[in-house]
PyMOL Python script that loads the backbone (N, CA, C, O; Angstrom):
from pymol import cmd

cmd.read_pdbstr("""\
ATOM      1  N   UNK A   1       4.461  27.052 -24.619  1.00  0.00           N
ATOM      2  CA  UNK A   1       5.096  25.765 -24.452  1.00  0.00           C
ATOM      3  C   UNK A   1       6.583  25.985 -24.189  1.00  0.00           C
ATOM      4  O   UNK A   1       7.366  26.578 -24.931  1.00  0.00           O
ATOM      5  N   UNK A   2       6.844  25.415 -23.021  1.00  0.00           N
ATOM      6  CA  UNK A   2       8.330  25.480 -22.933  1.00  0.00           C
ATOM      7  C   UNK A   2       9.168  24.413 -23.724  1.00  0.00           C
ATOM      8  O   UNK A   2       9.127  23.248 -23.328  1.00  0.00           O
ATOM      9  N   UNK A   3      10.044  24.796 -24.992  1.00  0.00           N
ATOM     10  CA  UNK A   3      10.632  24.274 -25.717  1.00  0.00           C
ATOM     11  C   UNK A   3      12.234  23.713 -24.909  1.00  0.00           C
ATOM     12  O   UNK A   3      12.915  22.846 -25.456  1.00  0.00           O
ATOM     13  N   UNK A   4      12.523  24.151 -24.000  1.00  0.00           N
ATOM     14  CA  UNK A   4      13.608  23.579 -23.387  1.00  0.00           C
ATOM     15  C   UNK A   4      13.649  22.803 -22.538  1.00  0.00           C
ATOM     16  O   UNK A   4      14.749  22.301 -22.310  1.00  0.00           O
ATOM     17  N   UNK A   5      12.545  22.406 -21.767  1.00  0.00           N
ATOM     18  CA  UNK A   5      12.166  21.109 -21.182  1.00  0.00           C
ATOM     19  C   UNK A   5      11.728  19.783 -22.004  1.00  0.00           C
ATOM     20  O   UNK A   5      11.780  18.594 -21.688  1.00  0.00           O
ATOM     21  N   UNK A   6      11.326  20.363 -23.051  1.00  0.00           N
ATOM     22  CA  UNK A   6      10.901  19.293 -24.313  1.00  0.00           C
ATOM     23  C   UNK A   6      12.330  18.594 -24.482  1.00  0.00           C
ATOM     24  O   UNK A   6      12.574  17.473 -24.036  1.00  0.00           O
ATOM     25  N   UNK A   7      13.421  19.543 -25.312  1.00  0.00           N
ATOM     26  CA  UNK A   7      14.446  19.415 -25.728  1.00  0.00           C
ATOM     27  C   UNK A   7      15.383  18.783 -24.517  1.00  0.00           C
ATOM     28  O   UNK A   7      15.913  17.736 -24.889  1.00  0.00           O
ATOM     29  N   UNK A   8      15.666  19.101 -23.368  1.00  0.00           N
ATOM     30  CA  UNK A   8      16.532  18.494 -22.576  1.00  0.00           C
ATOM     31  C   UNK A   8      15.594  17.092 -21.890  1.00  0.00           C
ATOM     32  O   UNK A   8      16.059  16.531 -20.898  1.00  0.00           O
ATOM     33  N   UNK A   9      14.394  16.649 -22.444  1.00  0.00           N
ATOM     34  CA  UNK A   9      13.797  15.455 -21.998  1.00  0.00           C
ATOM     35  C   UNK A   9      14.624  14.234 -22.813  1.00  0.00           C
ATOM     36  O   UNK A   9      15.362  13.322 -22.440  1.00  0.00           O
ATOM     37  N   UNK A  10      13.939  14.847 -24.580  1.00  0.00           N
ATOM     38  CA  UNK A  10      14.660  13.797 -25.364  1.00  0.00           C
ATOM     39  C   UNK A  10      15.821  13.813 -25.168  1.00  0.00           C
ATOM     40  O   UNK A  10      16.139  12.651 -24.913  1.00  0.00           O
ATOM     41  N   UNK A  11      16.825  14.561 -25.125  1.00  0.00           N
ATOM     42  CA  UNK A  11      17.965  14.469 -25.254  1.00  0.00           C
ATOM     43  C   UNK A  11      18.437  13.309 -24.220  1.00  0.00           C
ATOM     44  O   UNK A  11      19.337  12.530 -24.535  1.00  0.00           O
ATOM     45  N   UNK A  12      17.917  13.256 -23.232  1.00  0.00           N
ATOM     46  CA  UNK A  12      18.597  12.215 -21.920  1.00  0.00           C
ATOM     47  C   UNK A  12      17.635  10.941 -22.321  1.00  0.00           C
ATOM     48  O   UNK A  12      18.176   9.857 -22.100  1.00  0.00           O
ATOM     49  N   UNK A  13      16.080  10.860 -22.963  1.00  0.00           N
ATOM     50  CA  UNK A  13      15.662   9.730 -23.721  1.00  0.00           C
ATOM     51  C   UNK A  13      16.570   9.241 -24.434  1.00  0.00           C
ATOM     52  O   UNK A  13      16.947   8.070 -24.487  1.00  0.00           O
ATOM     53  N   UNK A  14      16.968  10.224 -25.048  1.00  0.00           N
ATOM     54  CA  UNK A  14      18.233   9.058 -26.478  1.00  0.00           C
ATOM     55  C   UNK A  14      19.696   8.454 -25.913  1.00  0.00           C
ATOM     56  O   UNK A  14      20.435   7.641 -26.468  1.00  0.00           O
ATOM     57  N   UNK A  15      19.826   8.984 -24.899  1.00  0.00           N
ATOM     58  CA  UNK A  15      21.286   8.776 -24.272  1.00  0.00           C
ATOM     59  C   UNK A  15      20.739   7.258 -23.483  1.00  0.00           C
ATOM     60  O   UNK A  15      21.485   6.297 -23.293  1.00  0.00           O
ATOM     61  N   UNK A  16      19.677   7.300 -23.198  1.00  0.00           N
ATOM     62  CA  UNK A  16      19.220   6.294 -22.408  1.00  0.00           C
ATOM     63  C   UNK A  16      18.883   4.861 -23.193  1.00  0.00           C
ATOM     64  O   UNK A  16      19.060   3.683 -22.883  1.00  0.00           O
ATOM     65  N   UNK A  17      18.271   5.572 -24.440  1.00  0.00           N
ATOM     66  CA  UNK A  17      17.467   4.481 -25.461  1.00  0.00           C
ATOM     67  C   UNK A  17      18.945   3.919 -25.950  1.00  0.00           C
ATOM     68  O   UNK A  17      19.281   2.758 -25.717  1.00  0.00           O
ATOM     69  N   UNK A  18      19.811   4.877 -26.666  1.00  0.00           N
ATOM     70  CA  UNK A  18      20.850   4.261 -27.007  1.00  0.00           C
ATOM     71  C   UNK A  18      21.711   3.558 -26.213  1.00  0.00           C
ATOM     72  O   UNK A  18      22.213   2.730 -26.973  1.00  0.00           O
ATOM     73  N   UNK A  19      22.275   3.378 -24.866  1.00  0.00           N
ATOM     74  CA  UNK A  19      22.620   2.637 -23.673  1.00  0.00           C
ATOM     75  C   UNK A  19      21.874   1.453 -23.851  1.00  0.00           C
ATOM     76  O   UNK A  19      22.356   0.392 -24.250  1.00  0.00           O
ATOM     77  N   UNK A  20      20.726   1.638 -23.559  1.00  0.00           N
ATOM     78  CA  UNK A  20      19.790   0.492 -23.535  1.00  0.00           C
ATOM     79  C   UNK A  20      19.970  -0.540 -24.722  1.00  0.00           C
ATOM     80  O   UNK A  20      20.307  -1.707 -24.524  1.00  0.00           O
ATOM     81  N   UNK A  21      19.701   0.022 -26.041  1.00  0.00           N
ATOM     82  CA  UNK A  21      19.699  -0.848 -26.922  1.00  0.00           C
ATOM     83  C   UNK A  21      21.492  -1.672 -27.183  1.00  0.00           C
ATOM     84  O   UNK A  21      21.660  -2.888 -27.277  1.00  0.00           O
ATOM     85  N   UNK A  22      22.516  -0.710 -27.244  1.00  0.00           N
ATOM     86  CA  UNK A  22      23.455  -1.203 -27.014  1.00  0.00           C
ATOM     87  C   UNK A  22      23.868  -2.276 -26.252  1.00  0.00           C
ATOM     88  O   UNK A  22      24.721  -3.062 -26.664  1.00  0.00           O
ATOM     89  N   UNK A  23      23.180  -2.405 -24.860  1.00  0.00           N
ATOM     90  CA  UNK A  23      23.086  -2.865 -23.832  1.00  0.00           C
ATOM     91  C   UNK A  23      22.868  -4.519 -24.430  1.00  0.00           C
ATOM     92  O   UNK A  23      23.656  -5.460 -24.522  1.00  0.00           O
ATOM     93  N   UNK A  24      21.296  -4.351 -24.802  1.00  0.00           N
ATOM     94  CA  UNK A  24      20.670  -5.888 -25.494  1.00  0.00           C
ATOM     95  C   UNK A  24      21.221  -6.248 -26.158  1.00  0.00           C
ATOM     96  O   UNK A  24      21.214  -7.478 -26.094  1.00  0.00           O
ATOM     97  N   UNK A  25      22.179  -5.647 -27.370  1.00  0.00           N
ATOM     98  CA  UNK A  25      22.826  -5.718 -28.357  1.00  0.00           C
ATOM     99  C   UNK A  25      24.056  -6.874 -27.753  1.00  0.00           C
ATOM    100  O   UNK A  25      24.225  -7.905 -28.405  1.00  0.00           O
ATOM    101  N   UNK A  26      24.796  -6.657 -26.622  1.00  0.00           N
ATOM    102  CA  UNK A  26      26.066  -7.235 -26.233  1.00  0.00           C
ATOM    103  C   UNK A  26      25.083  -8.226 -25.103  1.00  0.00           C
ATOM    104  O   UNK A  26      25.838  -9.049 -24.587  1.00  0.00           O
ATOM    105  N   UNK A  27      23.796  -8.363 -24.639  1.00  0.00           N
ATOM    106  CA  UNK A  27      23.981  -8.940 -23.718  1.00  0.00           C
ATOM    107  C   UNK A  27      23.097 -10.350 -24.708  1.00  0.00           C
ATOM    108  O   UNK A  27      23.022 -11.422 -24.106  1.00  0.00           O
ATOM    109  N   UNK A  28      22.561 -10.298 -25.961  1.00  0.00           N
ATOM    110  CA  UNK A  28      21.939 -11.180 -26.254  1.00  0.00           C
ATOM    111  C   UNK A  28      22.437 -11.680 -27.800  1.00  0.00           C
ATOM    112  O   UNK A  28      21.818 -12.497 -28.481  1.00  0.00           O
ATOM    113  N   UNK A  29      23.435 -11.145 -28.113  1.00  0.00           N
ATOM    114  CA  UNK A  29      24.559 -10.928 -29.205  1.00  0.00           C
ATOM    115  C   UNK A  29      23.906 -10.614 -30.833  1.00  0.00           C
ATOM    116  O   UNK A  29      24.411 -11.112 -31.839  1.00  0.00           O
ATOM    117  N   UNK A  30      22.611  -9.631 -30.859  1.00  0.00           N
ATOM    118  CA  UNK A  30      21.628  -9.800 -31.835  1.00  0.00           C
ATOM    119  C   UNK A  30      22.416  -8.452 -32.411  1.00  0.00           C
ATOM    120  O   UNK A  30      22.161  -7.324 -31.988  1.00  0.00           O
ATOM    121  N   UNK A  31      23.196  -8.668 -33.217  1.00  0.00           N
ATOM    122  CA  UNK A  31      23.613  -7.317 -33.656  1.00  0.00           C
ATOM    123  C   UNK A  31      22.732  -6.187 -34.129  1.00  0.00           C
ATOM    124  O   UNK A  31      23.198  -5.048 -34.169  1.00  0.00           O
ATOM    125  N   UNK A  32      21.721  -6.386 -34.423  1.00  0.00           N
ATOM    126  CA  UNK A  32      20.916  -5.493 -34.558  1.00  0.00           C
ATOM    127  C   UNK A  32      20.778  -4.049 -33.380  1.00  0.00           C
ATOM    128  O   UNK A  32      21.223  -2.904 -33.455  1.00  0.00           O
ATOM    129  N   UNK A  33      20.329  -4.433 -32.809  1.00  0.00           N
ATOM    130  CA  UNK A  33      20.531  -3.712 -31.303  1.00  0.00           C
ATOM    131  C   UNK A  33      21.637  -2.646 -31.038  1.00  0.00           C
ATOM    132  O   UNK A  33      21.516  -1.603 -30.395  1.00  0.00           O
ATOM    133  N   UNK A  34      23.067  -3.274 -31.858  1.00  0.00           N
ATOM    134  CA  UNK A  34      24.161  -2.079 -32.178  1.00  0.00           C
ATOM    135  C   UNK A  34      23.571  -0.770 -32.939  1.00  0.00           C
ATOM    136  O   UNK A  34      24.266   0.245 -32.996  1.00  0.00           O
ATOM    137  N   UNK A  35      22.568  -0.802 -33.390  1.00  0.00           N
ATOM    138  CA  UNK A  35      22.066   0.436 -33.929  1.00  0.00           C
ATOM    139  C   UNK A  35      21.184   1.363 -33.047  1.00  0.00           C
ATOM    140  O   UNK A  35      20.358   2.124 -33.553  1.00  0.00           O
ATOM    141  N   UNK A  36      21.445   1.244 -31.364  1.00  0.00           N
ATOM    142  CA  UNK A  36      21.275   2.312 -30.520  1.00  0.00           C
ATOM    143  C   UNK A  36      22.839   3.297 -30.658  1.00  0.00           C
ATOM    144  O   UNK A  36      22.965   4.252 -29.891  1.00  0.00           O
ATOM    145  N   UNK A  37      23.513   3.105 -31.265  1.00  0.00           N
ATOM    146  CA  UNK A  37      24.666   3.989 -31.558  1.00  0.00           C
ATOM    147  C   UNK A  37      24.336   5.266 -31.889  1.00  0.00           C
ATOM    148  O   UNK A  37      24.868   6.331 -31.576  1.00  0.00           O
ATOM    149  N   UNK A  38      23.121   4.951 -32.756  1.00  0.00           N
ATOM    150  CA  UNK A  38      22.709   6.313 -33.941  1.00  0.00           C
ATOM    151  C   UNK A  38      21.750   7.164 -32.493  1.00  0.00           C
ATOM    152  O   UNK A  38      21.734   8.390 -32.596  1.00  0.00           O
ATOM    153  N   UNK A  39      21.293   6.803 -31.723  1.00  0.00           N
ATOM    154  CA  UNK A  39      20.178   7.654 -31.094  1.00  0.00           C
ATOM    155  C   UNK A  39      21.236   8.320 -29.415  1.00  0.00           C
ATOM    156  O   UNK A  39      20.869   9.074 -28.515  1.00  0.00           O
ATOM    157  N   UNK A  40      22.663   7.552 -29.656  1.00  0.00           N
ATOM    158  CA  UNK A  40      23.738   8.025 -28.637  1.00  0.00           C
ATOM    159  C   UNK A  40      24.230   8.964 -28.790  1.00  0.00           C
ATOM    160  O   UNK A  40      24.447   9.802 -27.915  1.00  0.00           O
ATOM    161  N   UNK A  41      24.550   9.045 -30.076  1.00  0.00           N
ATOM    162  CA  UNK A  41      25.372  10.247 -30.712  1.00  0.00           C
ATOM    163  C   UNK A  41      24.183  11.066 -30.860  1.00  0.00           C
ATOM    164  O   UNK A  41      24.031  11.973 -30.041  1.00  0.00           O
ATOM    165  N   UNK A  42      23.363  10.905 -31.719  1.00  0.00           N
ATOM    166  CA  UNK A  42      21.794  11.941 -31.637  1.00  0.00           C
ATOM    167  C   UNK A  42      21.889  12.898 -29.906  1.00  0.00           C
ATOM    168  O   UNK A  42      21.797  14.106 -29.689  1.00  0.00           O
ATOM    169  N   UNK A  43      22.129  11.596 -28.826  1.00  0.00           N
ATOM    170  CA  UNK A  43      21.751  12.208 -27.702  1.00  0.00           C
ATOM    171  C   UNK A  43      22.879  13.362 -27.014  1.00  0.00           C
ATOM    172  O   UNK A  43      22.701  14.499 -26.576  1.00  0.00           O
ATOM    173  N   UNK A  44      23.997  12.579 -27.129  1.00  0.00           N
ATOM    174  CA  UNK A  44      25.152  13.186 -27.243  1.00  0.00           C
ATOM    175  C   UNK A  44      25.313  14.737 -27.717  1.00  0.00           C
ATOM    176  O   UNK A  44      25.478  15.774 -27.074  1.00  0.00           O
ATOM    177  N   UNK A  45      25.212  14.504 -28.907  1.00  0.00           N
ATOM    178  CA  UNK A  45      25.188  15.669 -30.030  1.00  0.00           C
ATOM    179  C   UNK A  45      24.092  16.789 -29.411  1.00  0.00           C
ATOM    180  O   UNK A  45      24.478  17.955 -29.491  1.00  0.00           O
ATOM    181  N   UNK A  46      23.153  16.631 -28.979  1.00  0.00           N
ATOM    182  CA  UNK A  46      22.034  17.186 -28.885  1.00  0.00           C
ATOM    183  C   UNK A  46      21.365  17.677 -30.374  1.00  0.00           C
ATOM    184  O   UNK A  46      21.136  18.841 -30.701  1.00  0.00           O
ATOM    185  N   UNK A  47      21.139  16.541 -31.119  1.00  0.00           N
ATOM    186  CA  UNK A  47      20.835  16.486 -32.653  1.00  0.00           C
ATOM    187  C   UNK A  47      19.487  15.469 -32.442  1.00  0.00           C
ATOM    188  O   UNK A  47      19.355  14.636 -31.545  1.00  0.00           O
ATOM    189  N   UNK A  48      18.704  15.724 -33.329  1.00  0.00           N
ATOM    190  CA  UNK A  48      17.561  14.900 -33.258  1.00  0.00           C
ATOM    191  C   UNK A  48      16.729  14.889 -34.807  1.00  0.00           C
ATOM    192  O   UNK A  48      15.631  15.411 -35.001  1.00  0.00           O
ATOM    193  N   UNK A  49      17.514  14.190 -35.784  1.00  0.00           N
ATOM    194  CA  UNK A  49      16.530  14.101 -36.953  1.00  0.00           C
ATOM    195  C   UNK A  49      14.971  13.844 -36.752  1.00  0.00           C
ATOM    196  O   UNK A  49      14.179  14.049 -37.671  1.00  0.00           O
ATOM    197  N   UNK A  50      14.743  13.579 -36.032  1.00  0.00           N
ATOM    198  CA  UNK A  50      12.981  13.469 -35.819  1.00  0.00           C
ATOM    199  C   UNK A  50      12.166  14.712 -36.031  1.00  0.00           C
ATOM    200  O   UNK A  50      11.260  15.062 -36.787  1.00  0.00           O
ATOM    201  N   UNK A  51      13.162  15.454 -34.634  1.00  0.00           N
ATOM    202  CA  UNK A  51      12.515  16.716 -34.160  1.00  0.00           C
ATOM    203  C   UNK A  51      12.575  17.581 -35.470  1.00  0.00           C
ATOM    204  O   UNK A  51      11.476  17.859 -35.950  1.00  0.00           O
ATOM    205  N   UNK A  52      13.811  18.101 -36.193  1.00  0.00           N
ATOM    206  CA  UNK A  52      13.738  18.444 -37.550  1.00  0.00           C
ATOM    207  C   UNK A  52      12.501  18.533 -38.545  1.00  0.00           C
ATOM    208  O   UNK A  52      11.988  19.525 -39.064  1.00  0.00           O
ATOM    209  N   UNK A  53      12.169  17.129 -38.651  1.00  0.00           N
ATOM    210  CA  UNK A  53      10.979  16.729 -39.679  1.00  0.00           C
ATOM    211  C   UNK A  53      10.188  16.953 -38.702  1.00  0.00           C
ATOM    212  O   UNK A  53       9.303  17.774 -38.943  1.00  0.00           O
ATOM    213  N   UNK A  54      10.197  16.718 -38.171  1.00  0.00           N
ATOM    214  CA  UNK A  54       8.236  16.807 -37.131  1.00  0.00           C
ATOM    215  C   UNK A  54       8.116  18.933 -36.675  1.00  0.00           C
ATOM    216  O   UNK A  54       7.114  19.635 -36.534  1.00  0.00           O
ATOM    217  N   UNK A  55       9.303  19.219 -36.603  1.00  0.00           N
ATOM    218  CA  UNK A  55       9.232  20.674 -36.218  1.00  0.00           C
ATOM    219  C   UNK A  55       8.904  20.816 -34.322  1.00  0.00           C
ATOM    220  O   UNK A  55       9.083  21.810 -33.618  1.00  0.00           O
ATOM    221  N   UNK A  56       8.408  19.501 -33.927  1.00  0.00           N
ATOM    222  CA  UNK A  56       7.872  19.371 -32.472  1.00  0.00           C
ATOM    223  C   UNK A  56       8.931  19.747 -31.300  1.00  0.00           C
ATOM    224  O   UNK A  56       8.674  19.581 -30.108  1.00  0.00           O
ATOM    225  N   UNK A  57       9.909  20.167 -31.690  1.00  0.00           N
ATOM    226  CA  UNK A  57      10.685  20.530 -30.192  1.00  0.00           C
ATOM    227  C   UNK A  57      11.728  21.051 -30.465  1.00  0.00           C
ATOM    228  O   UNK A  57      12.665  21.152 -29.672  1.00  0.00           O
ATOM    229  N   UNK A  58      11.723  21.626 -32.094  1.00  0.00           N
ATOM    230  CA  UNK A  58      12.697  22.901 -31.814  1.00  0.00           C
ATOM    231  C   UNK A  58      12.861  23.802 -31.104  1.00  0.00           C
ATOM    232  O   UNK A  58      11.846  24.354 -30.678  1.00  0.00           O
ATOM    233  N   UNK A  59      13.980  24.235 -30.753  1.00  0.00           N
ATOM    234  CA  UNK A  59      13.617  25.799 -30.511  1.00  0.00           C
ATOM    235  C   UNK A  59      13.248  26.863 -31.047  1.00  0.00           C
ATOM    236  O   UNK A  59      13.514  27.047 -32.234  1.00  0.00           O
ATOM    237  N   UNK A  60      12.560  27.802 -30.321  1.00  0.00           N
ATOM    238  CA  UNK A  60      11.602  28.837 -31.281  1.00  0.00           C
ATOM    239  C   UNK A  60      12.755  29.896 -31.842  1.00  0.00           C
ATOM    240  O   UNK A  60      13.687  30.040 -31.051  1.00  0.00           O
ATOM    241  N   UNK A  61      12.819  30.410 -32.669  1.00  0.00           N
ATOM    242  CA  UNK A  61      13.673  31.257 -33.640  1.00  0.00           C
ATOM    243  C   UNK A  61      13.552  32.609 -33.133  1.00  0.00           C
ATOM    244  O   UNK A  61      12.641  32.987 -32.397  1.00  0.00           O
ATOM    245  N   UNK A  62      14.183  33.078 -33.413  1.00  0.00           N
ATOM    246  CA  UNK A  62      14.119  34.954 -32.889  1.00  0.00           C
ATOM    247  C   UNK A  62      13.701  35.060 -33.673  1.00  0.00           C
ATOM    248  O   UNK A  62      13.621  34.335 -34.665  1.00  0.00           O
ATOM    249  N   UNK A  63      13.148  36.414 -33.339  1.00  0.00           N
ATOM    250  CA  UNK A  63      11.810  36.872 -34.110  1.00  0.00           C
ATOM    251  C   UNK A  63      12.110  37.451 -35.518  1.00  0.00           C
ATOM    252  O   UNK A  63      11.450  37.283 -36.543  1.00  0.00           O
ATOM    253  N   UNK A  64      13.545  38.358 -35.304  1.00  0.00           N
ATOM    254  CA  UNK A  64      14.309  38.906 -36.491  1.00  0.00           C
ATOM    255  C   UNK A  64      14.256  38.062 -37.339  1.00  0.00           C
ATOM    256  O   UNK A  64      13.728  38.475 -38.371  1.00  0.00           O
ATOM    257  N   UNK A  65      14.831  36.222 -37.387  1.00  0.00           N
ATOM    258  CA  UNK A  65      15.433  35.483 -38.687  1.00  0.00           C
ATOM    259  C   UNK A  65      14.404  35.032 -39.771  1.00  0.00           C
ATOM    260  O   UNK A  65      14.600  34.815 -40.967  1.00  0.00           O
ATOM    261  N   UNK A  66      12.616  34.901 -38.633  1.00  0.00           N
ATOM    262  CA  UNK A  66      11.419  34.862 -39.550  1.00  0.00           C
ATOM    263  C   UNK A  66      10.718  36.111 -40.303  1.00  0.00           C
ATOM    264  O   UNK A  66       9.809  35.878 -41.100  1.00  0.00           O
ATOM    265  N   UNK A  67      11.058  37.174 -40.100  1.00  0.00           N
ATOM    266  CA  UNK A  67      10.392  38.340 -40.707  1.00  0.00           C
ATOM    267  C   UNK A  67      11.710  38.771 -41.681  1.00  0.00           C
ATOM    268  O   UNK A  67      11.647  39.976 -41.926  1.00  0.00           O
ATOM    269  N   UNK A  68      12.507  38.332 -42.103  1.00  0.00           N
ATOM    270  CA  UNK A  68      13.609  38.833 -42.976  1.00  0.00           C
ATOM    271  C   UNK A  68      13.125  38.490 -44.280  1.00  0.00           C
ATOM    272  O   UNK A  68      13.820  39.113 -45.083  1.00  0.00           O
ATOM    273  N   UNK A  69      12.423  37.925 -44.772  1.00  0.00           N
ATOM    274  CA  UNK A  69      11.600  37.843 -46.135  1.00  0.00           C
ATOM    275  C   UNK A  69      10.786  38.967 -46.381  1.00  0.00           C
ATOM    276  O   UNK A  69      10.723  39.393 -47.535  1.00  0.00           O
ATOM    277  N   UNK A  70      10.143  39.524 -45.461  1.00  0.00           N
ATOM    278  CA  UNK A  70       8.901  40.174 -45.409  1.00  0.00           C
ATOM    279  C   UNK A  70       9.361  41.828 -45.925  1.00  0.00           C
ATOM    280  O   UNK A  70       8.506  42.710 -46.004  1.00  0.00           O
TER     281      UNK A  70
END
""", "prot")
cmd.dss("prot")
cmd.show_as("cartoon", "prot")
cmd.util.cbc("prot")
cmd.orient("prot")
């Protein structure tokens, strides 16, 4: 599985989702909607609390940092 096509997908999803929601936010004045901020900076950042907990689109680790217990 290529983990860097995963990763540079969401990343432009959240830049987009957050635009978007921002977007509704000012065009229908539901402040709620201001909370595409959090998935801008996520996108921005290239940070993704999801991916974290789910493990689904990290990147894979060198091989050295998982066998250092062993």
């Amino acid at each position: 599985m290529n983990y860097n096509k995963i990763r540079s997908f969401c990343r432009v999803f959240r830049i987009i989702l957050g635009l978007g929601l921002i977007a509704a936010g000012f065009f229908t004045g539901i402040i709620w909607f201001y909370l595409g901020v959090i998935p801008l900076i996520a996108g921005i950042a290239n940070f993704c609390p999801l991916c974290i907990i789910t493990q689904k689109c990290d990147l894979p680790e060198s091989s050295g940092s998982k066998n250092e217990s062993n």
